[in-house]
Each structure stands twice: as structure tokens, then as C-alpha cells.
C-alpha positions as CSV (number, residue, x, y, z in Angstrom):
1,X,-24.7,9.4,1.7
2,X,-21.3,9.1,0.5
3,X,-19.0,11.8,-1.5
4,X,-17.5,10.1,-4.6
5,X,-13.5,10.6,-3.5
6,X,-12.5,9.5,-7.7
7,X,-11.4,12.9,-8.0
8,X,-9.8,14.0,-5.2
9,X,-7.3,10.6,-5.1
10,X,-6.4,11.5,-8.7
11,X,-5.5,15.2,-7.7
12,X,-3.7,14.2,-5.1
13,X,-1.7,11.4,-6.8
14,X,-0.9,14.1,-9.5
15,X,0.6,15.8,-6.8
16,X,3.4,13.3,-6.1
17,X,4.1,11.7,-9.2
18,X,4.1,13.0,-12.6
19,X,1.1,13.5,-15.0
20,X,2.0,11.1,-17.5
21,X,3.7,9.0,-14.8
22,X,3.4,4.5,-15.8
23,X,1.6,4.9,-12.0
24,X,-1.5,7.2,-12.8
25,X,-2.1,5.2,-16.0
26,X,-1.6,2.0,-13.8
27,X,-4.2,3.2,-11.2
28,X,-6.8,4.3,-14.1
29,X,-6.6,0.9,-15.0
30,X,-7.3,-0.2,-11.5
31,X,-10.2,2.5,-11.5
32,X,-11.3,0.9,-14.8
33,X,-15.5,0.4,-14.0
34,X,-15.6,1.6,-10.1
35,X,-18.8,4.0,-9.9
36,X,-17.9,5.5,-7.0
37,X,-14.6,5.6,-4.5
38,X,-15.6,5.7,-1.0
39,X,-12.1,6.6,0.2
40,X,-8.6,6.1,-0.6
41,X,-5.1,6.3,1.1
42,X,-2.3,7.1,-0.5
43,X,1.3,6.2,0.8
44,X,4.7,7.6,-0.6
45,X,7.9,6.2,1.0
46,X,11.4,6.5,-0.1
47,X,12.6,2.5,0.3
48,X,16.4,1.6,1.1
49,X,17.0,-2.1,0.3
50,X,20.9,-3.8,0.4
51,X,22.0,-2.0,-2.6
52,X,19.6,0.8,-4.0
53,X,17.7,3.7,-2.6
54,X,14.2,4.4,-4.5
55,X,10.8,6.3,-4.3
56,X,7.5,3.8,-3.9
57,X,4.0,4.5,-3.5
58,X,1.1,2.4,-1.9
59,X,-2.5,3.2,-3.1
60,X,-5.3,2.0,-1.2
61,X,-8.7,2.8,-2.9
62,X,-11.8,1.3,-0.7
63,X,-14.8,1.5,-3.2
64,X,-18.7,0.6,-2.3
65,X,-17.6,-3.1,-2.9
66,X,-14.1,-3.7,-3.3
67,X,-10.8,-2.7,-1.6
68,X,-7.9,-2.0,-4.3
69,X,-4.6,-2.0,-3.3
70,X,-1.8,-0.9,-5.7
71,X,1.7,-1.1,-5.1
72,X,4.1,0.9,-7.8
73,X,8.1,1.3,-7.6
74,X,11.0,1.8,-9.9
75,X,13.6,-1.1,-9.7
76,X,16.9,-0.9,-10.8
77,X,17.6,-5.2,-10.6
78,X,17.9,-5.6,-13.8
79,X,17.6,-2.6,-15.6
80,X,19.9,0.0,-15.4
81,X,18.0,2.7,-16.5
82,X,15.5,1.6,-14.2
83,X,11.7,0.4,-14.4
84,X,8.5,0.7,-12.9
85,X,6.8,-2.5,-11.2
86,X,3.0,-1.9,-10.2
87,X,1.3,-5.1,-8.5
88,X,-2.5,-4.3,-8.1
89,X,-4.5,-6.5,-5.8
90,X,-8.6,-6.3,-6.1
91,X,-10.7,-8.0,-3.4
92,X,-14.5,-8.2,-2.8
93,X,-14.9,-6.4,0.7
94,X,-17.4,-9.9,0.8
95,X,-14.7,-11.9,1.0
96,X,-12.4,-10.2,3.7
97,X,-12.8,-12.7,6.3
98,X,-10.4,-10.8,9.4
99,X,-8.6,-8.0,10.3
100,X,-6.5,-6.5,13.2
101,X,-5.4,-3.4,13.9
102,X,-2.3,-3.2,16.1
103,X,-1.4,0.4,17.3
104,X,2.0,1.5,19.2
105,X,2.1,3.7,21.8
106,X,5.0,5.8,23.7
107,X,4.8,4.4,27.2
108,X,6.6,7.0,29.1
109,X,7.5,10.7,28.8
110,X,5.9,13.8,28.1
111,X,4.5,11.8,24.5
112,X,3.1,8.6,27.3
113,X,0.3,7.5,24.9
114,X,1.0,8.7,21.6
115,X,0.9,6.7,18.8
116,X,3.9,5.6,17.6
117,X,2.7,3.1,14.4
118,X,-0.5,1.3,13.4
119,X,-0.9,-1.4,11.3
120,X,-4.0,-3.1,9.8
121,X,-3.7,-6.4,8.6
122,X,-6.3,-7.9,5.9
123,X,-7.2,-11.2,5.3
124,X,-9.6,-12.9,3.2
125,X,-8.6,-16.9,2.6
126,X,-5.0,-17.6,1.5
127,X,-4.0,-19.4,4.0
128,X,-0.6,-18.0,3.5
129,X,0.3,-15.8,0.6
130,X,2.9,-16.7,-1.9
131,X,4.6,-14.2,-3.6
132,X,8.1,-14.1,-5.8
133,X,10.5,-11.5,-6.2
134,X,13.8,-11.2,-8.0
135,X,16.9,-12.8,-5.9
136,X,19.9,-11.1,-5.2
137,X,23.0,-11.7,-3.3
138,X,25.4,-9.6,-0.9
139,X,28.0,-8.2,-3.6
140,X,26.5,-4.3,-5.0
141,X,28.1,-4.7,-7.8
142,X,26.8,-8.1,-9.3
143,X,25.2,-8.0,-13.1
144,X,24.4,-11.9,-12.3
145,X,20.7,-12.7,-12.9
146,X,20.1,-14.8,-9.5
147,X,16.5,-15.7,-10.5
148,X,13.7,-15.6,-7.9
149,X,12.7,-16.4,-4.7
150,X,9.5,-17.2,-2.9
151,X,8.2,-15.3,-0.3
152,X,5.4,-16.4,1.7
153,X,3.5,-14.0,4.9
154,X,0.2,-14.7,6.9
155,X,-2.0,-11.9,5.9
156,X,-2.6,-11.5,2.1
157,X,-2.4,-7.3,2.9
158,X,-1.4,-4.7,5.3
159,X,-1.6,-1.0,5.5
160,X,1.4,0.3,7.4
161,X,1.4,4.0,9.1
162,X,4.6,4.5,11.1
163,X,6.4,7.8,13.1
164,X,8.7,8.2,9.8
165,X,5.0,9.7,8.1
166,X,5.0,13.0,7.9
167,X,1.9,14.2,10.0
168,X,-0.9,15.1,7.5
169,X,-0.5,11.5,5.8
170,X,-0.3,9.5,8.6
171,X,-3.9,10.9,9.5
172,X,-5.1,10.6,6.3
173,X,-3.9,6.9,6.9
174,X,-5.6,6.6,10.4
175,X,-9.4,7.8,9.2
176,X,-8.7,5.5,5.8
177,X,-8.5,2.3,8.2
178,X,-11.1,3.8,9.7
179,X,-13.6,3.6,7.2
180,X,-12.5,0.5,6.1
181,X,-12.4,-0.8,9.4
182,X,-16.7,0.5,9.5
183,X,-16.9,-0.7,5.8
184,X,-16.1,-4.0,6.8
185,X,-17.9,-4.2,10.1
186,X,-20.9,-3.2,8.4
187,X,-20.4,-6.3,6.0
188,X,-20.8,-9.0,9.2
């Protein structure tokens, strides 16, 4: 029988970001009908780009039937003062057709075997996923809108646990892939 995990992921995202933070109401949204969560993973990472340093959060929410994934970060490109950006992804567990889970190990030393990074790449039928962000070019202090530009990867989603973690989350990553990992292996 599984333990409905709704709660605890909104405790614990209350716990990084603020109460009435654009991201909890972003996530509610997400949450908007889902009867029961069957786990969840939540990543916080301060991101460096060319030009801006800035806090983001990844939010991956496995329910009895669908896999959520929701992406939130402030951007500064065109907006001084700043501005959240949430992308939220829902899929069908149904209709996640592969996934592989590549782990890093120390090879030598008193850590020989450790893990070092895991990664678990998702896909379920693009091909190749399209997506666009906002351009920029090399100068920090440009005001030029550049426009967009396409990006396009292989897997349409990846969850990303690496040595910068701090301990406690990159566990909490580890035992989420694994019961997405049985969630999906159950589907086949």
C-alpha cells in the first residue's frame, strides 16, 4: 500500500522557498486533481550561466499514473528586477517508452567505488525534443533583445544527482529514481 507523499513534498518545498513564493502556487497547479503522490524529488541548485548567478529548483513528483516534472527559476534576461519562469512537463507513466540510468564511480583511492553522479534519462516518443530559450551574446552588459534560439536534446527528461548535492538530497534523489525506476518496470 502506498503512503500519500502530497504533504510531505509541500512541507518540504516550504522549506526552501517562500510561502507565497510564484513556485508553490506553480506546483499546486501542477498538483491540480492528483489523488495521491507516490513520491517526489525535489532539487535546489544555485545555476551560474555567462553573465548571472541565480537560485533554481527541479520538482519531480511521480504520482500512481503520471510523472510531473517542474522546472522554476528567476531570470534576469530581460527583466531587471527579475522573474520567475516555471516550465511543467506532465507525462502518462504509459507512455514512457525507455530509460537509463548512468552512475559514476571513483575508480581509485580510499572512495574506489563511490558514486560520483547518476543520471536518469526518460523518454517517451519525441524523437528529439525541441525547446527555445531566450538568445544572448558574449557582452554582460548588453540591453539588446537577441530573440531565441532552438535547442534540441535526445531524451525529452533527465533527473540529474551529482557530488555538488549536499548528502541528504542526493539520497533522496537516488531512492526517487528508484521508485520510478520500479514504477516503470512494473508498467512493461
Amino acid at each position: 500500500m502506498l503512503v500519500d507523499q502530497k504533504s510531505a513534498l509541500v512541507s518540504e518545498l516550504a522549506s526552501i522557498v517562500a510561502v507565497d513564493s510564484p513556485i508553490a502556487g506553480d506546483l499546486m497547479d501542477s498538483l491540480d486533481g492528483v489523488a495521491q503522490i507516490r513520491s517526489y524529488f525535489i532539487r535546489p541548485e544555485t545555476v551560474f550561466d555567462q553573465d548571472s548567478v541565480y537560485n533554481s529548483v527541479g520538482i519531480f513528483v511521480l504520482t500512481t499514473e503520471r510523472l510531473i516534472i517542474l522546472v522554476s527559476d528567476v531570470s534576469y534576461e530581460f527583466s531587471p528586477e527579475g522573474e520567475f519562469i516555471t516550465t511543467t512537463q506532465v507525462v502518462d507513466l504509459d507512455e514512457i517508452k525507455d530509460f537509463q540510468v548512468i552512475r559514476r564511480r571513483v575508480a581509485d583511492g580510499q572512495e574506489a567505488g563511490a558514486l560520483t553522479s547518476v543520471m536518469m534519462r526518460l523518454r517517451w516518443g519525441a524523437t528529439w525534443q525541441h525547446d527555445i530559450r531566450p538568445a544572448t551574446c558574449d557582452n554582460p552588459q548588453c540591453t539588446a533583445d537577441h530573440g531565441f534560439m532552438g535547442v534540441m536534446s535526445g531524451d525529452d527528461a533527465e533527473v540529474l544527482l551529482d557530488h555538488t548535492l549536499e548528502e541528504t538530497t542526493f539520497r533522496k534523489g537516488l531512492a526517487f529514481m528508484s521508485d520510478l525506476r520500479q514504477a516503470l518496470a512494473s508498467r512493461s
